[in-house]
Structure formats: C-alpha cells, structure tokens
C-alpha positions in Angstrom: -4.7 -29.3 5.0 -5.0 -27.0 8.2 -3.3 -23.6 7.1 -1.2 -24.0 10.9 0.2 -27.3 9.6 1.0 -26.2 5.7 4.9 -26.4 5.0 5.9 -24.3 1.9 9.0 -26.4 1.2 6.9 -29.5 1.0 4.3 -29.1 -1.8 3.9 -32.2 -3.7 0.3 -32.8 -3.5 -3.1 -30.8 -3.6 -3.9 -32.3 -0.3 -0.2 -30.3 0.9 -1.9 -27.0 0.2 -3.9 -24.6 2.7 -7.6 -26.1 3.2 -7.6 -28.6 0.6 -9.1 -32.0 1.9 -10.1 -34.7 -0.7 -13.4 -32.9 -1.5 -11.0 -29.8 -2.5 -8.7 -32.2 -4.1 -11.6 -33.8 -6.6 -12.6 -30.7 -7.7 -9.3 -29.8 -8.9 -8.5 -32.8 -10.9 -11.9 -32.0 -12.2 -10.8 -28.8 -14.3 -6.9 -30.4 -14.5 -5.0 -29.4 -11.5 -2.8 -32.1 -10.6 0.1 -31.0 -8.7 0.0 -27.6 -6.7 2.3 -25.6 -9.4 -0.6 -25.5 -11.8 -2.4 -23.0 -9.5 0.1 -20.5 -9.9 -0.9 -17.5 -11.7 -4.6 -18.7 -11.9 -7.7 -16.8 -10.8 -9.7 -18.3 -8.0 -12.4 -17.0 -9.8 -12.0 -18.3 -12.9 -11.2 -21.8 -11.4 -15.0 -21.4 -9.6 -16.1 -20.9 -12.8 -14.6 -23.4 -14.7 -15.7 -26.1 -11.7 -19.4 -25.1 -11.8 -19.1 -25.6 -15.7 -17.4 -28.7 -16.0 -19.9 -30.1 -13.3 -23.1 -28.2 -14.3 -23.9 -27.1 -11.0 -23.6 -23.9 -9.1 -21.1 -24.9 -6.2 -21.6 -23.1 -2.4 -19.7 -19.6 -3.2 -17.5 -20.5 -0.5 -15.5 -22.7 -2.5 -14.3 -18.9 -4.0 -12.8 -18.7 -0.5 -10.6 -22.3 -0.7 -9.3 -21.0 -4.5 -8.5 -17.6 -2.9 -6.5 -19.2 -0.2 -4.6 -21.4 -2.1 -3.7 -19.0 -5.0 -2.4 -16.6 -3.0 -0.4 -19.0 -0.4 1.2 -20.1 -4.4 1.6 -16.2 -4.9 3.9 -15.9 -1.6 1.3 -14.7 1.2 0.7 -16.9 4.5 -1.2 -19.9 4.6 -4.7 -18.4 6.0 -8.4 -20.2 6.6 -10.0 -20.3 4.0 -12.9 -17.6 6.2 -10.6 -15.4 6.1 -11.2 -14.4 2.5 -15.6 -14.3 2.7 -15.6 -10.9 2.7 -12.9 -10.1 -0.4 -15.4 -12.7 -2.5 -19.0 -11.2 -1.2 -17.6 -7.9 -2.3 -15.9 -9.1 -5.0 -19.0 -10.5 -6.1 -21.1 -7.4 -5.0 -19.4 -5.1 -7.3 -19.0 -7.5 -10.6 -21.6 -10.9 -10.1 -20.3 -13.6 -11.8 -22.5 -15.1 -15.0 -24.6 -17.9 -14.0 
C-alpha cells in the first residue's frame, strides 16, 4: 500500500502495510509472515536473508528497503517510501556485507 494511504488502526493484512503490493505480500508468506504482527521485533535484514534462502536466489537489495519500512512503521515511526531508506541499507551494507 502507498505509505500516504496506510491507516495504523487498520492492520489486518500484509497488503495494509507501507509498500507492500502482492509481490511484497508472496515473499512474506514465503518465510511465514501471515498477518502484519509477525514483523514486529524482526530485522529487515534478517527477513532479506531468510527470503533469498528459502528461494535460492539473491533478490534486488532493494527489497532491504520494503522490510526496513515496514518494520519500523510496526516499531512506531511514520509510514515512509520505501526510497527513503536506500541509503541506511547501502551503508549498512558498506560497513558489514551480508554472506552470499
């Protein structure tokens, strides 16, 4: 969904939360998310990782960005684009790449 039209008071599915479309939504049920409380307390990164295992390919990095959005929205910050967190992951990734 478009982070302008997101409602916090009405999360029921993935498809409710900031930049999650159906593509977004597959690749959740993929590694078990279901319902939008499971991504609580999770690491976007961690979620990236367990996708590209669970699917044996190396998804676009970018998909680091969607994960970022949505677990912070979970964690109380404002529903962003999902752009707006490139620059966390490239340095994030800069200082500590992830195991391929």
């Amino acid at each position: 969904m478009h982070p302008d039209k997101v409602d916090r008071n009405r999360l029921l599915r993935l498809t409710d939360l900031p930049n999650v479309g159906p593509a977004c939504e597959k690749d959740l049920r993929l590694i078990g998310i279901r319902v939008p409380a499971q991504l609580r307390g999770r690491d976007a990164y961690d979620l990236y990782a367990q996708l590209c295992l669970r699917t044996g390919v190396v998804h676009d990095p970018c998909v680091i960005d969607v994960f970022l959005s949505i677990v912070r929205f979970l964690a109380g910050e404002p529903a962003q684009p999902w752009w707006a967190f490139s620059a966390e992951r490239r340095a994030q990734l800069a200082r500590e790449p992830m195991q391929r």
